[in-house]
N, C-alpha and C positions, 0 to 999 in steps of 0.2 A: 504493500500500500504506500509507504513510503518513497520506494522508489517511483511508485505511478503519479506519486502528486511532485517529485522534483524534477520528473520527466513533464508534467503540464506547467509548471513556472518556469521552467527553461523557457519551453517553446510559447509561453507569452511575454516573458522576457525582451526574448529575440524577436520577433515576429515582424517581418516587414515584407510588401510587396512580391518583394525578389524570394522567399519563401514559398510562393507557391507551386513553384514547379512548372514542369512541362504537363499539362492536361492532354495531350493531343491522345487522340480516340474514346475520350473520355465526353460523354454528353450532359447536357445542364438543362435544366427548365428555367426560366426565373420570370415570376410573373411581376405586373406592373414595368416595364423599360419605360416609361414614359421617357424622352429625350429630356436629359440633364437631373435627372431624377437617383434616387441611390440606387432602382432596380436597373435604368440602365449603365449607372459606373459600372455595378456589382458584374455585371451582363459584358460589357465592355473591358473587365479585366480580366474575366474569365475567357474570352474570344483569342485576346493577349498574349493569354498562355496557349492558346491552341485546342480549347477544349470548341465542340461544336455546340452552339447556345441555342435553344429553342425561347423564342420571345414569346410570352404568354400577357398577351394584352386586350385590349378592351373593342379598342378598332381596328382596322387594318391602315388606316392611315397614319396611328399611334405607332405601330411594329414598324412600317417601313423607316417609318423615319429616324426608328431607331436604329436600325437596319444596315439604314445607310451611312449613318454615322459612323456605326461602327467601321465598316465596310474601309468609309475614309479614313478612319484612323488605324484600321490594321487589314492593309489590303489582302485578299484572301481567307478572312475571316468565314467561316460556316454559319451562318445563324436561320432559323426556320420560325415561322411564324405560327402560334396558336393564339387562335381567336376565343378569351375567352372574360365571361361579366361575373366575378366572383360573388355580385350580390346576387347572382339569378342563378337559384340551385339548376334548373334545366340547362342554361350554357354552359354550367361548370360540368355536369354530365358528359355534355354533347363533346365537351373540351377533350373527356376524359378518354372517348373513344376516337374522339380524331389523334390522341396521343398515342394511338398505340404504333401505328405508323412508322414511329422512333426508335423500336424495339427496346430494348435496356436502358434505362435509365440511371447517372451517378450521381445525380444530384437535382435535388430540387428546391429551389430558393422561396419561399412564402415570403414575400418583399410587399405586393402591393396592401395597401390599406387606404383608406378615407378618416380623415380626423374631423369634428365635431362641425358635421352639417344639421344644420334643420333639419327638425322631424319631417321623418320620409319612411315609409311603409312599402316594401318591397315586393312583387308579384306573387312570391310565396309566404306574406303575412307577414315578414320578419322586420325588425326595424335595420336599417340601413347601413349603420357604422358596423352593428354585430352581427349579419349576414356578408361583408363583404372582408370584415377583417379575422373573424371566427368562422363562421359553417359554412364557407364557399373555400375555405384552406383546408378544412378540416375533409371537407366531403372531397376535393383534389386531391389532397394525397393519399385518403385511401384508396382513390381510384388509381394510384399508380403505382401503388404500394407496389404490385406484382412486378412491376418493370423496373420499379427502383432494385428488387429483391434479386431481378436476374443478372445486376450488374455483379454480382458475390459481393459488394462492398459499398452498400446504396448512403446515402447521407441526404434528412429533410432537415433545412435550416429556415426558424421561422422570424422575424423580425417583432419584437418589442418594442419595450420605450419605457422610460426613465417614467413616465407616466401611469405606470403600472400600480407604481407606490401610490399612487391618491388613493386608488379605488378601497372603499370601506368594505365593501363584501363584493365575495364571487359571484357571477352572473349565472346563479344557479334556480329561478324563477322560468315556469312557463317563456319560451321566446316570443309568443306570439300573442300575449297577453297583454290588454294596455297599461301602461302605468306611469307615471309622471315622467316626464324626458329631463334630463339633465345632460345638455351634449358633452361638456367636457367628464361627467361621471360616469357616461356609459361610453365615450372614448378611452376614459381612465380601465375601467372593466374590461371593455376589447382587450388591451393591453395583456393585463392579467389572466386572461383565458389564453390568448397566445404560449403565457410559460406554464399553466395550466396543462393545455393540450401539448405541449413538448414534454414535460416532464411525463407524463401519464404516456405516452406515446413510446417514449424510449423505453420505459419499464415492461410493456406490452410485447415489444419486440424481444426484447431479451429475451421475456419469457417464452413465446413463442418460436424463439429460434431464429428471427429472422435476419437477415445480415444486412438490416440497414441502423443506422444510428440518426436519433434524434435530439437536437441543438438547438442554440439562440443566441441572436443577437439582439443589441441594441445598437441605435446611431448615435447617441448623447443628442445636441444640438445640432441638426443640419439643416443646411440654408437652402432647404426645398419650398415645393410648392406646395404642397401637403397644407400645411396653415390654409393657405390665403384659398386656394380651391375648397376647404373646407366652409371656410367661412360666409365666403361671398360666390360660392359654385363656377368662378372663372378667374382665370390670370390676367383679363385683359381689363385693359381700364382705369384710371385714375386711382381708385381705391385701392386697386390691388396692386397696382405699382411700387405705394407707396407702404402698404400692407409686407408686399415682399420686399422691397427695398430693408424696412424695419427687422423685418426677420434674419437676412443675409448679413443684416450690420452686425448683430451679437451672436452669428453661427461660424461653425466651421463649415467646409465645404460639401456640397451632397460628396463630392469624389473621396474626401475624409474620412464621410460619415460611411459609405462604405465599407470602409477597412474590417469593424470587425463581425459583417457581415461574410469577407471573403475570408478569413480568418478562421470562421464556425465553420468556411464550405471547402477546403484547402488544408488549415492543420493539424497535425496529427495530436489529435484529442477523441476523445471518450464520448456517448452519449450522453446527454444530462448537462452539458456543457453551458454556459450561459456565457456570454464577452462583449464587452462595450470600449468605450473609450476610456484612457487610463487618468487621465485628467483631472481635478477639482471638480465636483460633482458628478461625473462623470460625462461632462457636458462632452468635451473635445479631448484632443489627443491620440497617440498611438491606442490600437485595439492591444487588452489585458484580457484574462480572466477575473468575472464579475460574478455578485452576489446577487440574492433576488430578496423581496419582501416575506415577510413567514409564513403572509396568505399564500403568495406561489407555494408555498412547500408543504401544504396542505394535502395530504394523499386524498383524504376523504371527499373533501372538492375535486382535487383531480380528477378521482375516480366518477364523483358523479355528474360533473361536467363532459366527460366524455361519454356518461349513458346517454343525458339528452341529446348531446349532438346527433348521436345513432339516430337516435328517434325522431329527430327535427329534418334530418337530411336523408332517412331510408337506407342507411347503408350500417349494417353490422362489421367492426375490421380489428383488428387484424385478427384473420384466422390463424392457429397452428397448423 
């Protein structure tokens, strides 16, 4: 045990870019690439190293142009496009079997989320923030679980936030039930159902046998769009200029905030893992191995935030 834990503070000691190695034949999902966004850095440095990226977005004119980007900055790059709306359990479906296409799977990045919009009630009854950031990742990766599984060495990395720590209790209430909205509280809740369903997720496979590992990150501070889209439902415009301008001022960079995203999906660490930035609050800086709140480490939550998902989304997983 000992040695296992001086062998995980070496390598977040050390831990920079140039650590991740050659990927090439190795494939990725990562949803959300919105262009300059942390899913398409994440997507973008993953390409870098030669891994082939499957973009998992919302339009098709979102993916290309991620696409392309990349394309310009790392000529020859591989990347494929899945068209898929994380709050709409039928397109996460439809996502699920157009994925299989791929064959094997090494990894798969749960990056996109929606931060505190207006109350919005989803085609399948769900409220919005926690169908797009909870049961549209959850009901994804069981659906790929099998492809992740045929890689012999699968890795799902899901994306938190320092915002985790608000939430007062787990989102363990009927989903589809109404009840007072508090955007930034049920943003805070997303949050925590993310390491929720990671923690409960790796424990499952273990048991199970299966040879994929389950992780997490967080970004600390990044100077995305994430805010200003949540808030005002567009980047364009006066308000949200000046919304993101304010944001970018006291952030580190989405390409930053990144790191220890690529970190959870690249170094050689454990299930269960959790890595943020090493920084003062954990706002910015190099990616470390990080702690989570006591709610995360709640088995009993755990466990029963992953019956409802089951039951919210129709998919029973992972089998032995």
């Amino acid at each position: 045990a000992r040695r296992g834990l001086a062998r995980r503070d070496a390598v977040s000691a050390a831990w920079t870019l140039a650590d991740i190695g050659d990927l090439t034949g190795r494939t990725a999902v990562v949803t959300g690439p919105t262009l300059g966004g942390l899913g398409f850095h994440t997507a973008l440095e993953l390409a870098r190293h030669g891994a082939r990226v499957v973009l998992a977005g919302r339009t098709p004119d979102k993916i290309d142009a991620a696409a392309d980007a990349i394309a310009a900055e790392v000529p020859g790059a591989t990347t494929h496009p899945l068209v898929v709306d994380l709050s709409d359990l039928g397109s996460v479906r439809a996502a699920g079997e157009a994925a299989a296409r791929f064959g094997a799977l090494d990894l798969l990045v749960n990056n996109a989320g929606i931060m505190a919009p207006p109350l919005r009630r989803t085609a399948d009854g769900l409220e919005s923030q926690t169908a797009t950031n909870h049961f549209g990742p959850f009901l994804l990766t069981g659906l790929l679980l099998e492809q992740l599984a045929a890689s012999g060495d699968g890795r799902v990395v899901t994306l938190s936030s320092q915002m985790h720590r608000v939430a007062r209790s787990a989102p363990l209430g009927d989903p589809r039930a109404p009840r007072r909205y508090s955007r930034w509280h049920v943003y805070g809740q997303t949050k925590l159902a993310n390491l929720l369903f990671t923690l409960e997720l790796d424990r499952r496979l273990r048991r199970a046998g299966t040879p994929v590992r389950a992780l997490a990150a967080h970004p600390g501070l990044a100077g995305t769009h994430l805010a200003v889209n949540g808030q005002l439902g567009t980047t364009r415009g006066r308000r949200a200029t000046i919304l993101d301008g304010a944001v970018k001022l006291v952030s580190q960079s989405a390409e930053a905030g990144a790191r220890p995203t690529l970190m959870a999906a690249t170094a050689d660490l454990p299930g269960a893992t959790y890595v943020g930035p090493s920084g003062p609050g954990e706002a910015s800086g190099p990616p470390r191995l990080v702690g989570t709140s006591g709610l995360a480490r709640d088995e009993v939550a755990q466990r029963r935030l992953w019956e409802i998902s089951e039951t919210t989304v129709g998919l029973a997983w992972p089998q032995p």
